[in-house]
N, C-alpha and C positions, 0 to 999 in steps of 0.2 A: 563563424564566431570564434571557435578555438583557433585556426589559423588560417593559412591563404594557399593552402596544397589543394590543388585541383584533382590530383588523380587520389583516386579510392584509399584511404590506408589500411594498412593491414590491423586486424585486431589485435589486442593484447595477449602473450601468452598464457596458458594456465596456470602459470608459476607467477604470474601477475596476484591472481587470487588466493593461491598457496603456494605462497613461499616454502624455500628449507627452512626447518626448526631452528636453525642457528639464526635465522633471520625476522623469523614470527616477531612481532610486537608481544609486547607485555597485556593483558588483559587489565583493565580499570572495573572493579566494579563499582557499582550504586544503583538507582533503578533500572539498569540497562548492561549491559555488556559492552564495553566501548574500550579505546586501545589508547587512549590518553584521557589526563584528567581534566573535567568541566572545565575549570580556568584555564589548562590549554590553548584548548579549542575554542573556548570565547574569543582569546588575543589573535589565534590564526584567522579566524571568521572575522575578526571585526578588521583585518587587514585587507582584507579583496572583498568589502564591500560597496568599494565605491568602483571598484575594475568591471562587478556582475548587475553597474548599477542598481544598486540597493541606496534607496535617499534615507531610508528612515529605519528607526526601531522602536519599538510603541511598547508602554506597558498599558494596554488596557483593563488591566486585573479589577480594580476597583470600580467601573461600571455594572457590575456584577454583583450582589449579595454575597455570593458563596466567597469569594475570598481564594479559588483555587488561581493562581495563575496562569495567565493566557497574555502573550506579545503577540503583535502585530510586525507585519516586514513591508518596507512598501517598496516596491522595485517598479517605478511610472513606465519605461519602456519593455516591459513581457511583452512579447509576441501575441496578436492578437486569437483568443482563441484560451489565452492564460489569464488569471487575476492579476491582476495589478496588486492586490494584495494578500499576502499568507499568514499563514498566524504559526503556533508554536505553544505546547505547551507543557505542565512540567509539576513537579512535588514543588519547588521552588521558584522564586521567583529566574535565580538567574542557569534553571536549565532550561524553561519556559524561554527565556532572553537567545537562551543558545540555540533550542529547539526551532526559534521563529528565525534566527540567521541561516541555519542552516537548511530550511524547505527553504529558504527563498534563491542563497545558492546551488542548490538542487536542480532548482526549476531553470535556472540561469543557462544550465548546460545538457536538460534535457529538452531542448531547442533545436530545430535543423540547422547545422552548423553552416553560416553563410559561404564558404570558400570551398566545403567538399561537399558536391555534390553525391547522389547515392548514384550507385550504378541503374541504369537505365534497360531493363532487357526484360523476356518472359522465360516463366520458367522453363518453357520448353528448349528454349534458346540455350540455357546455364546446364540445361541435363548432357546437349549435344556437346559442349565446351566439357564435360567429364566436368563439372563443377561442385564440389559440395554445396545442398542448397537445398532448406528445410520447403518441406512441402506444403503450401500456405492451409490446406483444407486443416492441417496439423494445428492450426489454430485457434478451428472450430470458427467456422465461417457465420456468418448472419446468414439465417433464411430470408432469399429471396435474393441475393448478392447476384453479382454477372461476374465472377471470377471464373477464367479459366486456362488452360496450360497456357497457351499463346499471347494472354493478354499479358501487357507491358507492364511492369510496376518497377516501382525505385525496390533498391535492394542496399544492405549495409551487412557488412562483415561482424559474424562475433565470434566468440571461440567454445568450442562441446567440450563442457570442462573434465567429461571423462578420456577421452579421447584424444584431448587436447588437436584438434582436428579444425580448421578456420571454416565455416559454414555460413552463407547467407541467407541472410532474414527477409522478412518484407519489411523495408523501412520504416511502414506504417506500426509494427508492433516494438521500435526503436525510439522513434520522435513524437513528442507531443509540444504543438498540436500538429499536425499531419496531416493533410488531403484525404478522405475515408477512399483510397482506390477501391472500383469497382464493387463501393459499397461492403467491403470484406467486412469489417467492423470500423469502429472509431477509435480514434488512438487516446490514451489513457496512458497513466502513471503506475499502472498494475504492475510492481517491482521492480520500479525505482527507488534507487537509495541512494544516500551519503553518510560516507563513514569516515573514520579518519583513517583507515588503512582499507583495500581492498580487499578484504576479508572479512572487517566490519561490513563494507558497504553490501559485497555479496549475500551475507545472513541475513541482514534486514530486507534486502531485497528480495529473497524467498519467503522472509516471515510475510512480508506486506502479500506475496500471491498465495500463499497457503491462506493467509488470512481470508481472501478473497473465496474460495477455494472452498473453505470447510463453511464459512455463510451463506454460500452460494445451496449447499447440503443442508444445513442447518435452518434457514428460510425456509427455503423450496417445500422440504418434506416435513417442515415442524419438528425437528428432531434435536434432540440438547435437552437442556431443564434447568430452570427456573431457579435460581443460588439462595439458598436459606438464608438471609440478613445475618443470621445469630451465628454462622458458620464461616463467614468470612473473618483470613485475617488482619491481626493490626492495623496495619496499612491502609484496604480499602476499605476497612471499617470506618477507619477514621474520616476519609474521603465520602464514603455512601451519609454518614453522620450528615457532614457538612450539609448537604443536599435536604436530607428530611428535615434538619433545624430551621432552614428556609421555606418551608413549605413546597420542597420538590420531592416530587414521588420519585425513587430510583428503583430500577430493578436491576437485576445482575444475571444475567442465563450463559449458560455454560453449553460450547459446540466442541464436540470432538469429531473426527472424521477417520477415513482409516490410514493418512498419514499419520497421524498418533501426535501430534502438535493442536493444545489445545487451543482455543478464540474464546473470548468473553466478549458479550456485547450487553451495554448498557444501555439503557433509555430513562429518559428523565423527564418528566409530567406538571409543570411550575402550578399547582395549583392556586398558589396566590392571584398568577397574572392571567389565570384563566385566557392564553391567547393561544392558538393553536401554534403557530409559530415557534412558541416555547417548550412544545413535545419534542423531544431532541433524542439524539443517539449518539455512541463512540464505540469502538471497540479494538480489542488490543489481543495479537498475538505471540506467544512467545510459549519456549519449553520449559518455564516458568512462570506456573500460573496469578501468581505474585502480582509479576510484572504484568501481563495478560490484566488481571483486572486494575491494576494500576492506568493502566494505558486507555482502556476503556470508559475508567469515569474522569478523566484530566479530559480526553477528547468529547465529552459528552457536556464538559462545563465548557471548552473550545465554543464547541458547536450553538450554545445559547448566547456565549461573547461574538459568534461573525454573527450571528442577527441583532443581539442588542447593539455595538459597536457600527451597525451597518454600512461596514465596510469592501463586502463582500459581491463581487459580482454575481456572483452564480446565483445570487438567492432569487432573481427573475426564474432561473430555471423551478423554482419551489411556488410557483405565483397562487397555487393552486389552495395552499396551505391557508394562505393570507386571504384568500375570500371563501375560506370552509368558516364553519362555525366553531369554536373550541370543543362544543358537544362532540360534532362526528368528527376533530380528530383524533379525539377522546374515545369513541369506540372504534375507529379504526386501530388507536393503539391495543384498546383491547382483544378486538379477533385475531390482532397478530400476536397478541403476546397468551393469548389464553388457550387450553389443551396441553401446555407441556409441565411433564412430572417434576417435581420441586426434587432437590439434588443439594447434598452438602458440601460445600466448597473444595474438602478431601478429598472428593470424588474425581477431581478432574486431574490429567495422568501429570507429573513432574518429573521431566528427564532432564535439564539442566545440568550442565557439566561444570558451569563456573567459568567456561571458558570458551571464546570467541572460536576455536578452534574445534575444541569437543562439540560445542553446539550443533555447526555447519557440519559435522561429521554424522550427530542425529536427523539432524533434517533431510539430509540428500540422501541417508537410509533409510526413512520413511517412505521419502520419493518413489525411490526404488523397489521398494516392497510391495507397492501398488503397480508397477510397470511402468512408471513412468521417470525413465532414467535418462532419458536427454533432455540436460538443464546446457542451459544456454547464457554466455554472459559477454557482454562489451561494455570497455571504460569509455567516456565519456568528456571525463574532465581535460582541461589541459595538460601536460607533464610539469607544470610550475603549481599546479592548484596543490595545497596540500591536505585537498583530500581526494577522495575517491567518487566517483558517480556512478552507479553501476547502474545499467540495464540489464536484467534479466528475465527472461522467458526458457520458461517451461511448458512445451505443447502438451494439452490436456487438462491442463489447470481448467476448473469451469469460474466462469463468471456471471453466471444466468440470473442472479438477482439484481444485477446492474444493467444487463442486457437480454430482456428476455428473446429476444430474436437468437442470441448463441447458446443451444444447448448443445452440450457435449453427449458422448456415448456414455460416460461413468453417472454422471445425474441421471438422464434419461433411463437407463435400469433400473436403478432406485425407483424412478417415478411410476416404473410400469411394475413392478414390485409391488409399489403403494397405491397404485391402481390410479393415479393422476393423468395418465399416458398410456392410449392401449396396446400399441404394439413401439417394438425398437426402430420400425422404418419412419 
């Protein structure tokens, strides 16, 4: 899809993602951290979106009571395995507009690129070739998986941003949607991003598997607390309002882990519509807990717009919802949401630097304070797209409340800690 080179390309350098200072982008602020201003990036997005096949841009806002805004993107040829349709959403209506162009350019080129093939070999193969080449168990495999040295899997090059050292991945933790080889896991969007500088796109791409990361902790072992309504500010005050004016219950709970990057995750209860369907959730990472719950309750009014909009493929994957009762998923939200200590918004750590650059500096120190210092990244996009698509992986990152077949070593401790798990084997 990006072009017609058959043999392997090399990945991009680490100066791809940090540049010299004489070269950094300028920092934008407003809810996010981003390296150009909203209107920008709307003209650039709205340029290549008939190139990433994109037919539409939808405001579905007004199907909704609350008023928060939510776009729709409709891209008819995704790759099967992808939606057809993505959303987007925002404090306004037209970052919501940019929000929904840009997951759907996202998704355009987190695709198996039709013309490069990934390399074909196992790892044993790549070790005897004196190969750099991350070792796949590094990814926390699925139990029950048939991986092993000798078995053959696709491979793609990215670059160890410390190191600045070219390493291969298993494709599958590259491409989505992807073949599950040998059953390792399935492929996902877990830090993927699009930024308009590769820098931007790198941040968010770790925010998004931190994100993953401290939920994965914070699920698992019930650990966080419960955000005092009266303790939040301005901003998702104003946002949480919206919600109880309509007759939706919001709550706000607060994850810390010990990357030290906080998650807020919401959920929302439509009591008027009494349908199960309408229990929903979002949640939102950042070293600004602000933006963290900002991102949480916009993605939490998202999530009730792809059901009432139904536009949404995936929602078969939910089928279960739709023939429960609204009662039990009404106490299903409650066992999950009940036992954790209530927590004032204060509470949760703010290390924000103001800048796309200081941020990714706190992040990958956090990373690393945990031991886990090989972060991993490959661009994506074409050299003509004017933005960035990064893939990122980080071996270690857990994800066991999306996949409970993958637990890792850092959860499982916890778990035998908390007596959930008896021993570490």
């Amino acid at each position: 899809m990006t072009d017609t080179t058959l043999s392997m390309p090399a990945s991009a350098g680490r100066s791809h993602w940090f540049p010299p200072g004489d070269r950094a982008p300028a920092t934008a602020c407003g809810t996010s951290l981003r390296t150009r201003p909203l209107e920008e990036t709307e003209a650039l997005a709205t340029a290549f979106l008939s190139r990433c096949g994109i037919t539409r841009i939808s405001d579905i806002t007004d199907l909704d009571v609350l008023g928060i805004p939510v776009f729709h993107s409709t891209r008819p040829g995704a790759a099967a395995g992808l939606n057809t349709v993505t959303s987007g959403k925002g404090v306004t209506r037209r970052a919501a507009k940019v929000s929904a162009m840009m997951e759907a350019i996202e998704r355009t080129w987190c695709e198996p690129p039709t013309g490069r093939q990934p390399r074909r070999a196992s790892y044993a193969e790549l070790r005897r070739e004196d190969i750099p080449v991350l070792d796949p168990r590094r990814l926390i495999l699925r139990r029950g998986h048939t991986w092993h040295e000798d078995a053959v899997l696709g491979w793609w090059p990215t670059r160890e941003l410390s190191s600045d050292i070219e390493v291969l991945v298993p494709a599958l933790a590259i491409f989505t949607p992807y073949p599950p080889e040998c059953d390792m896991f399935r492929s996902n969007t877990i830090g993927l991003a699009i930024g308009n500088s590769p820098q931007e796109a790198l941040l968010h791409g770790l925010l998004e598997a931190v994100e993953q990361d401290c939920t994965a902790f914070g699920e698992t072992l019930k650990r966080g607390g419960r955000i005092r309504p009266g303790s939040l500010p301005d901003g998702p005050a104003k946002l949480a309002a919206r919600f109880r004016e309509m007759g939706v219950n919001v709550q706000l709970f607060g994850y810390v882990n010990e990357i030290g990057v906080p998650t807020v995750f919401a959920t929302a209860d439509d009591t008027h519509a009494e349908d199960g369907m309408l229990i929903n959730g979002g949640a939102g990472c950042h070293l600004d807990p602000v933006v963290a719950a900002t991102r949480a309750l916009t993605e939490a009014a998202q999530s009730r717009l792809n059901v009432i909009g139904g536009a949404r493929e995936d929602l078969d994957s939910q089928a279960y919802r739709r023939h429960a009762s609204y009662e039990a998923m009404r106490d299903m939200l409650r066992v999950w949401s009940d036992g954790r200590p209530e927590m004032d918004f204060a509470e949760l750590p703010s290390a924000g630097t103001g800048r796309i650059d200081g941020d990714l500096d706190v992040v990958l120190s956090g990373l690393r304070g945990i031991g886990l210092d090989l972060v991993l990244a490959t661009e994506l996009a074409p050299h003509d797209l004017p933005f960035s698509v990064t893939k990122v992986v980080v071996p270690g990152l857990e994800n066991y409340h999306n996949d409970p077949l993958r637990l890792g070593a850092r959860l499982r401790r916890e778990m035998v800690r908390d007596g959930l798990v008896r021993s570490l084997s």
